[in-house]
Each structure stands twice: as C-alpha cells, then as structure tokens.
VOLUM-830972 format. One line per 5 residues: number of its first residue (from 0); for each residue x, y, z of C-alpha. Coordinates in steps of 0.1 Angstrom, whole numbers, plus 5000, padded with zeros to 4 digits. Layout:
# VOLUM-830972
NUM) X Y Z | ...;
END
This chain:
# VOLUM-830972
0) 5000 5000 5000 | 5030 5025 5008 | 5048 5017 4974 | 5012 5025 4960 | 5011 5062 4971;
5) 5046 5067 4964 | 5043 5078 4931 | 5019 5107 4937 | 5033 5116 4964 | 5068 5124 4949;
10) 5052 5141 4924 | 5033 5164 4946 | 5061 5171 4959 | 5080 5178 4934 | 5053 5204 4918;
15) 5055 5223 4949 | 5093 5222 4945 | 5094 5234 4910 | 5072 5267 4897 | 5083 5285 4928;
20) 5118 5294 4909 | 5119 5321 4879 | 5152 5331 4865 | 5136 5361 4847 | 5149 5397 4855;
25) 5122 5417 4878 | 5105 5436 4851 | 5109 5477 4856 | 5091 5497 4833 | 5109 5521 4806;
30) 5109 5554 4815 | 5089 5571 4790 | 5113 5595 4768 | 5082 5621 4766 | 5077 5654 4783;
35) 5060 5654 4819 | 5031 5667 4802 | 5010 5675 4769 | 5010 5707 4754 | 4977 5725 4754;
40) 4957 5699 4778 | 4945 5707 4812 | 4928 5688 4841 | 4928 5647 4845 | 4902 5641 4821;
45) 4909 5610 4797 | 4896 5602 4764 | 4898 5566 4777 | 4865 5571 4796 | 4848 5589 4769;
50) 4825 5560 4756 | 4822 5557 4715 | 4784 5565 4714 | 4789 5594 4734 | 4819 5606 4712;
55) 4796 5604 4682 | 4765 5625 4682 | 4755 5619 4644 | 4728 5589 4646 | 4734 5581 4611;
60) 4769 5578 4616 | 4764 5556 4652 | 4744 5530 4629 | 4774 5527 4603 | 4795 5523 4631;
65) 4781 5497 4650 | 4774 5477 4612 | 4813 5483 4610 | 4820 5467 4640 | 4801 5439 4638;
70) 4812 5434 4600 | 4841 5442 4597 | 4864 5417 4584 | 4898 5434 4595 | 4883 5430 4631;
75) 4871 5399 4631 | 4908 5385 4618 | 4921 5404 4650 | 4895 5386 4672 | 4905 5351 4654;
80) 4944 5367 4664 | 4931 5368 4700 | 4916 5329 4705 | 4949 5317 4682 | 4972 5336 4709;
85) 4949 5324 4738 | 4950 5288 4728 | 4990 5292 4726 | 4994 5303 4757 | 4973 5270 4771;
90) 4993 5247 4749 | 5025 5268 4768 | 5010 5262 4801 | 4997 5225 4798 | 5035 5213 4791;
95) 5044 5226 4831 | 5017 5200 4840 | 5022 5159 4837 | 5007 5138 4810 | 4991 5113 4830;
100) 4979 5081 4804 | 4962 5053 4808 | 4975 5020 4787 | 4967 4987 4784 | 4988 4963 4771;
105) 4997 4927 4758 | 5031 4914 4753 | 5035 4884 4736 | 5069 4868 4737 | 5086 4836 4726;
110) 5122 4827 4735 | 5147 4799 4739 | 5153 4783 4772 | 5173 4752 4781 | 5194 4728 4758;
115) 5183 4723 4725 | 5168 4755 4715 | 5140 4745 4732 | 5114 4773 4731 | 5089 4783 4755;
120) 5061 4812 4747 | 5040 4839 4773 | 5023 4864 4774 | 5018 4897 4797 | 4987 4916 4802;
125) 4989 4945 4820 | 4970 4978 4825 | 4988 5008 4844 | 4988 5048 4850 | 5019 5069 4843;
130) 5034 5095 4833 | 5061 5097 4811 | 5091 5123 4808 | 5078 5149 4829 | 5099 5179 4833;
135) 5102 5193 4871 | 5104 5234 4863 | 5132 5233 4889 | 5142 5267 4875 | 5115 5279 4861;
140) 5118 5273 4822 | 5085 5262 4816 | 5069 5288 4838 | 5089 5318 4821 | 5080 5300 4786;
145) 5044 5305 4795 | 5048 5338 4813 | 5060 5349 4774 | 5031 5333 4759 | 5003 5353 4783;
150) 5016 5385 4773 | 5021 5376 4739 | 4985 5368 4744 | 4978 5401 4762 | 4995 5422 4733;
155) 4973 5408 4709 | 4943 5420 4730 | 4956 5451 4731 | 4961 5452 4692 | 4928 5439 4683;
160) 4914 5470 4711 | 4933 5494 4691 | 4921 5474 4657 | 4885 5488 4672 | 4893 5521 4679;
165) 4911 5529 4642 | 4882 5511 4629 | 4861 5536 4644 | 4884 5568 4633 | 4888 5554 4600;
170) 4846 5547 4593 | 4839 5583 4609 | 4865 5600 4587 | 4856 5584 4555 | 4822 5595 4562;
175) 4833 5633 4567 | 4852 5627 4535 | 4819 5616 4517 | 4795 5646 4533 | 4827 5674 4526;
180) 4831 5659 4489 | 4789 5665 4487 | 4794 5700 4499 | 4819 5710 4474 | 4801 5691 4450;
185) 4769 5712 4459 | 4795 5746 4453 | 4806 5737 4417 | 4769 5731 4412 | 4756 5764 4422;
190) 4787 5782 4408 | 4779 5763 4375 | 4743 5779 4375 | 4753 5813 4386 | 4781 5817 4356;
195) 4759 5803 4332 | 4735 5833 4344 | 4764 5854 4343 | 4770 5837 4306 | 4737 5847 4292;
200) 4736 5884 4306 | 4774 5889 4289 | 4752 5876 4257 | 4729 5900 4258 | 4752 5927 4272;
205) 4777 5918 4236 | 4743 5921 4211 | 4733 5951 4228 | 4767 5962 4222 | 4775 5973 4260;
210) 4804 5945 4262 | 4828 5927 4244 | 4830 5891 4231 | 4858 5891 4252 | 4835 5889 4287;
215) 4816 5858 4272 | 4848 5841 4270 | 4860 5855 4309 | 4829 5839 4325 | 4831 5806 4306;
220) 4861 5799 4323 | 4848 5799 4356 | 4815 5778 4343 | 4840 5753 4326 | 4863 5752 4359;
225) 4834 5743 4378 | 4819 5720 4355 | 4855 5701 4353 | 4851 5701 4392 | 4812 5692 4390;
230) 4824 5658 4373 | 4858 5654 4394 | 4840 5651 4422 | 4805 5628 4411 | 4835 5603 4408;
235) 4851 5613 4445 | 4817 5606 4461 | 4815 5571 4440 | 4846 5568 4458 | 4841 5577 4490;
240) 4809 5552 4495 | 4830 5524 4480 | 4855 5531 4510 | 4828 5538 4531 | 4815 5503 4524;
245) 4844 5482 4531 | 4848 5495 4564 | 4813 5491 4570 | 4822 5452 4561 | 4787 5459 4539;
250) 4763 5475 4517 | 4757 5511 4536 | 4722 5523 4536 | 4710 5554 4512 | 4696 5569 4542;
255) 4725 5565 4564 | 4750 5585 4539 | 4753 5624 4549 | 4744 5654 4523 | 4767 5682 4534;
260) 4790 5690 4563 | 4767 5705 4594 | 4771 5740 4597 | 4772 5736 4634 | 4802 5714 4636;
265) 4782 5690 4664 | 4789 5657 4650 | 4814 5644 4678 | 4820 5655 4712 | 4847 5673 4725;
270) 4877 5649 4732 | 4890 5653 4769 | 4927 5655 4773 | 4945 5654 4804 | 4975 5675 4816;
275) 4994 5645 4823 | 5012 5628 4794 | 5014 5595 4813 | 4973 5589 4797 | 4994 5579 4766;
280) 5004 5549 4781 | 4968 5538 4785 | 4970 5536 4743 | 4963 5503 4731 | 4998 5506 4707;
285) 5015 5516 4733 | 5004 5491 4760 | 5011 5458 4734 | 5043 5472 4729 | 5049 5468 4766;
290) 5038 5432 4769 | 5058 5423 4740 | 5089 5437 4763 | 5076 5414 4793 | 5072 5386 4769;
295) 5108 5396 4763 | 5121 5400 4799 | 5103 5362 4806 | 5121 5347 4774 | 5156 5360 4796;
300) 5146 5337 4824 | 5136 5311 4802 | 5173 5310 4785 | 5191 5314 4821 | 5172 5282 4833;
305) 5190 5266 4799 | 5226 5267 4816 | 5210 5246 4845 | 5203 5208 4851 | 5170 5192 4842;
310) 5151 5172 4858 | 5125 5149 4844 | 5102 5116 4859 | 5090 5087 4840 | 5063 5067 4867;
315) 5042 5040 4867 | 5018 5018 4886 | 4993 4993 4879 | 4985 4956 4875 | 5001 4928 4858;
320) 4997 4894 4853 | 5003 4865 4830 | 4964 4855 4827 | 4943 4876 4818 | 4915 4858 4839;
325) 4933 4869 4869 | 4945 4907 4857 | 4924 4923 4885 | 4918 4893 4911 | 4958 4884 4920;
330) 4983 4901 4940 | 5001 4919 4907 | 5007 4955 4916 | 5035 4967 4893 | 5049 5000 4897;
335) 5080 5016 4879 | 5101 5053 4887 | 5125 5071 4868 | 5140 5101 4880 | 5163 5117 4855;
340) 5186 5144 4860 | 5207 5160 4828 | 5233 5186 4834 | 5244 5202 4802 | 5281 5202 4798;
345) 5286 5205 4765 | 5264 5227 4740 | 5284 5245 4715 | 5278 5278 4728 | 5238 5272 4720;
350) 5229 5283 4754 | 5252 5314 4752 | 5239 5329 4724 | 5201 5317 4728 | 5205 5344 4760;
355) 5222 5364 4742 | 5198 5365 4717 | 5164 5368 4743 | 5187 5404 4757 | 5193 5419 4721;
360) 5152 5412 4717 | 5144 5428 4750 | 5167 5452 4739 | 5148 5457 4711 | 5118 5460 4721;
365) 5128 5488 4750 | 5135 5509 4719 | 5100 5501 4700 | 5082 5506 4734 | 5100 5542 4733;
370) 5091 5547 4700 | 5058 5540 4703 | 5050 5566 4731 | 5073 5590 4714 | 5047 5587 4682;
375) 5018 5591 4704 | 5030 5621 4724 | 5039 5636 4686 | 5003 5623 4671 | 4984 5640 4705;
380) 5007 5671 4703 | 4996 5677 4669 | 4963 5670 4667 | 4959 5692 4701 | 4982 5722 4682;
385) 4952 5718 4656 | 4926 5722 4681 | 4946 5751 4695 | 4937 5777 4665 | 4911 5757 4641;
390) 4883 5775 4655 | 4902 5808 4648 | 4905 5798 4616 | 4869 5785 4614 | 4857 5821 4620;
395) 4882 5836 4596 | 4872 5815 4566 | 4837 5821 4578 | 4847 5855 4574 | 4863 5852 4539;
400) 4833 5836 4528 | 4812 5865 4536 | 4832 5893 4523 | 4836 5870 4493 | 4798 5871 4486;
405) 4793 5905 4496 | 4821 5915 4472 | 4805 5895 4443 | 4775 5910 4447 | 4786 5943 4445;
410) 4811 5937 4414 | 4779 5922 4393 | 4757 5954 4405 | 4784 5976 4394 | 4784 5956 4361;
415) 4753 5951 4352 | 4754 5990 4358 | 4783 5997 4332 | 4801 6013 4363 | 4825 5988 4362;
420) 4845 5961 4335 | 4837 5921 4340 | 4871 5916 4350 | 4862 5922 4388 | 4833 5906 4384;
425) 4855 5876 4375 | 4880 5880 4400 | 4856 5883 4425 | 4837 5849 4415 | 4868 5834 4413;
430) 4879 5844 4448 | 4841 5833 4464 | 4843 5800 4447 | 4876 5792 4467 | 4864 5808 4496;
435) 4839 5784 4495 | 4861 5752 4492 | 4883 5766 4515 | 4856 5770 4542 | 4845 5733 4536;
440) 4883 5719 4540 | 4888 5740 4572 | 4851 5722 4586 | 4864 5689 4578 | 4902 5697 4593;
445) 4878 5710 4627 | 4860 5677 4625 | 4886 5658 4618 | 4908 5672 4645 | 4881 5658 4670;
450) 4882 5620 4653 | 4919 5621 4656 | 4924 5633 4691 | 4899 5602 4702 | 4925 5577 4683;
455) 4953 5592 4696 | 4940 5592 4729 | 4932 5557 4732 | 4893 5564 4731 | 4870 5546 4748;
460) 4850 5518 4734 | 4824 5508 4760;
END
C-alpha cells in the first residue's frame, strides 16, 4: 500500500518544488522619453472614459459604426488573432503539467530456454497509470515560457482593442470625407448655374453692344472650371461610398450617407485631454508594445534556466499478470520510477547565444516601446496644436466667405450698371468660389481634428 502512494506523492512534491523558481529579471518599466506633460491639455480628464456612442453624436453615423464593428472583416481576423494567441498560451501552460495516460497492454513473447533450442512462449497483460518524461520546472523554464506566451497573448488584445478604435476613426472620417466631397460638389453646382446666368447676361450685354466678346469668354472659364470640378467630384463621392462600404464590412444604407457638412460642427463630442502625458500609456499601441517587452524579459529567464540541470520523471503503477482471467483478482501490483537528472556540459555555445539572443530582443523591444509613446506624444501634440487655432480659423474663413459674397454681389451690380469692367466681376467669382472650398476643408480639418484626438488618445470603446 506504501509503494502505492509513492508515486503521487513524489510528484506532489515535486510540483510544489518546481514553479516557485523564475530566473527572469524583475520587470521595471521604461521610462517614457516624453515630456512630463502634453501641450495644450489641462485637468485629469481622459479620452479613455469617453464611451464611443457618446463621442459620436450623428445617429446616422452611430448606425454605420456599430454595422462596421460587427462586420468588419479586418476585426474579426484580429479577434480570430486573440483565440489563436489564447490557445497558445494554454498549449505553453499544459507542458508545466504531467501527462498522466492510461494504457493497456499485451506482450507476447517467445524465446529459447534450456538445451536444445527449446522454446517456450508467454504472454503479459497489463494495464497501468503513468506519466512519462515529465519535466520538474526546477528553475522555472516552463513557467517563464508560459509567462512569454500570456503577454504575447495580452498584446494581441491590446492590438485587436486598438484594431477597434482605428476602425472607428477610420469609418467616421471616411464619412466626413463623403458629406465634405457633397458639399463641394453642391459649390461647383451652384457656381455652374450662377456663371451660366452670368454667361447669358454677357450675351445680351455683347448684342446690345455694352460689352465685348471678350467677357463671354472670361465667364466661361469659371463655368467650365466648375463644371471640370462638378464631374471630378461625382467620381470622389463614388469613391468615398466604396470606402465607406468596406469598412462598413457591407452595403451602407441610402439613408445612412450624409448630404453636406453640418454648419454647426456638432457631430462628435469634445475629446477630453489630460495634463498628464502619462494617459498615453493607457493607448492600446502603446500598451502591446509593453507586453511584447515582458514577453521579452520572461524569454531571459527562460534561456538562464537553459545553463541549468533538468530534471525529468518517468512513473508508473498498475496491475500485471500472465492470465488475463486473473489481471484484477491476483496480487500483481507493478509499479515503475524514473528520475532523471541531465546537466548540460557540452552545447556548443547554444545556450550562450540563445541568452544572448532573448537580451538583444528585450533590447529591442525597450526601443519600439520608446518609439511607440514617442509617436503618440507627437500624434496627440499635433492633433491638440490643431485644436489650439482651428476654430480661429473656422471664424476667419467664415469670414472670407462673407466678404467674398458681399464683394461678388457688389462687382455684378456695378456691372450690370456699366460702372464697372467684367474683369472684377470675374475675379471676385473666382475668389468666392475658393472661399467656399476653403471653408468646407477648414470644417472637415475641425471635425477631423476631434476623430483624431479620440485615436490618439486611446478612446474609449464601451
């Protein structure tokens, strides 16, 4: 009975001997080469907690969005990433743990025995429990091995959060590109119809004889311009919904798509940004490229444990006997236990350059961690020097547009009045018309400015 509860016993024991060891360095974060703090942002708010739905005010948009993320092919490969990394990380695990087997067997045998050659022939039926070759993580090898493989795992959650988060960015910019390509193309429209007015009363002006042939030809260059842009930018919006539509993952409803650019600006919240540049290392980027480095710093302990001895068991127990009748009824409890211990004497160098190798990694990946919250601090500082003056140049281009119109309007009157020559007239409908365009591209840079400051900041996705 004692020899029967030897076996597990030992290798209790043993368990609680190994796993308790880890050769790995103790982790210590980089410190991050960044400013103390962000330029332009004030208090302790985070974008982090600033939900998605409450980001986006436009209900349209919220309906493409949540399509996008449930369609979205580019996120479902990163969610397929996150169950292939997860089941890694248990096949890592499970190999710290015995392979216990149950096996039945029958060995036939016939040999010679006596003078003669005589020949005699058996047989051996036995059925057992054992493990076989099970490594005892004396120095923690296997649990460093799977320490790597959880954050491997955790950087791919991370990657497929920030997969979410630029999916969401990308879907609500492409449809501000889509409504600010309709608002131009609503411009070039209107401009066409005004300078084809303009067209006809140059006609009438050069029968009358009050203007030249020359003035026909002025104003059909603006009509032509905008026509050339009328047709540039029917193709743009064919364009934009194709884009619009792949990151969708679908077909995007008529009713969903914008027509214009809202005047009020109101289509996303204002992003909150902290004073504190430390909120950058909440960004998903950022936060897999630190568990790639304690993947790194776990491989370390992993090739220390190499230079070390080894120790593995081989055990069994269970019943033999040569009848089969009386397998289970006679006194034939078998049991078998093979310690091994290997100390590496001779490798080559192999072991000195496999930890070689795991420090020039972590190595590596200190500098891509760096780099990675050097990009975000540079992505947040200038999406937030953007938000420092856009809505001064909102109100100038507002502004522009305004004196643009009013300064059309008074070159045509003074025309129309023979006051005044058609070349003002022209310069002045050339100078609203980009007015115009100009306004839109400074609406979509203010809106814009607002998606990108969520990305940068790690956005919330709740």
């Amino acid at each position: 009975m004692k020899r029967t509860i030897l076996v597990p016993a030992l290798a209790a024991g043993l368990v609680l001997w190994g796993g308790c060891t880890s050769m790995a360095p103790a982790y210590q974060r980089p410190a991050a080469p960044v400013p103390a703090t962000l330029p332009g942002g004030s208090g302790t708010a985070t974008a982090t907690l600033l939900p998605w739905h409450a980001f986006v005010r436009e209900p349209r948009l919220q309906h493409i969005l949540e399509q996008a993320l449930a369609q979205s092919r580019d996120l479902r490969r990163s969610i397929l990433q996150i169950e292939a990394a997860r089941a890694q990380y248990r096949i890592q695990r499970a190999q710290a743990l015995p392979s216990v087997d149950a096996v039945a067997q029958i060995a036939g045998s016939r040999s010679i025995v006596g003078t003669g050659n005589a020949t005699s022939t058996g047989a051996l039926y036995s059925a057992q429990v054992g493990l076989a070759a099970w490594e005892i993580d004396v120095f923690g090898r296997l649990r460093s091995l799977s320490d790597a493989k959880l954050q491997a795992y955790l950087s791919t959650v991370e990657a497929a959060r920030g997969a979410r988060i630029s999916l969401i960015a990308e879907t609500a910019s492409a449809y501000l590109t889509l409504a600010a390509d309709r608002s131009r193309l609503g411009i070039a429209q209107r401009t066409m119809e005004v300078t084809r007015q303009t067209m006809d009363l140059t006609e009438q002006l050069v029968t009358g004889g009050a203007a030249g042939r020359g003035d026909y030809w002025q104003a059909a260059t603006v009509y032509q311009q905008a026509r050339a842009d009328v047709a540039l930018l029917t193709a743009a919006i064919g364009q934009d919904r194709n884009a619009l539509d792949l990151l969708a993952g679908g077909h995007v409803d008529d009713a969903l798509l914008p027509e214009v650019l809202p005047v009020q600006l109101d289509w996303f919240a204002d992003v909150p940004v902290g004073l504190s540049s430390a909120v950058l290392l909440d960004r998903p980027d950022v936060l897999a490229a630190e568990h790639d480095l304690i993947a790194a710093n776990a491989n370390i302990g992993a090739a220390r444990a190499q230079f070390f001895p080894s120790l593995t068991l081989t055990a069994s127990g269970g019943l033999a006997s040569t009848a089969l009748t009386a397998l289970f009824t006679g006194p034939a409890a078998v049991w078998t236990l093979v310690p091994t211990l290997a100390v590496p004497l001779f490798r080559g160098g192999a072991n000195r350059a496999n930890l070689e190798l795991a420090e020039a990694q972590k190595r590596q990946l200190v500098a891509s961690y760096e780099l990675a919250i050097q990009t975000a601090f540079r992505e947040t500082a200038d999406a937030l020097a953007t938000r420092g003056t856009i809505e001064e140049q909102l109100a100038a281009q507002a502004a522009l547009v305004d004196a643009a119109t009013k300064g059309y309007e008074v070159a045509q009157a003074r025309y129309k009045a023979g006051v005044d020559t058609f070349l003002t007239t022209l310069v002045s409908q050339r100078a609203l018309y980009t007015a115009q365009n100009s306004l839109v591209a400074t609406q979509l840079a203010a809106l814009g400015n607002r998606v990108t400051l969520y990305r940068v900041l790690g956005g919330g996705l709740q």
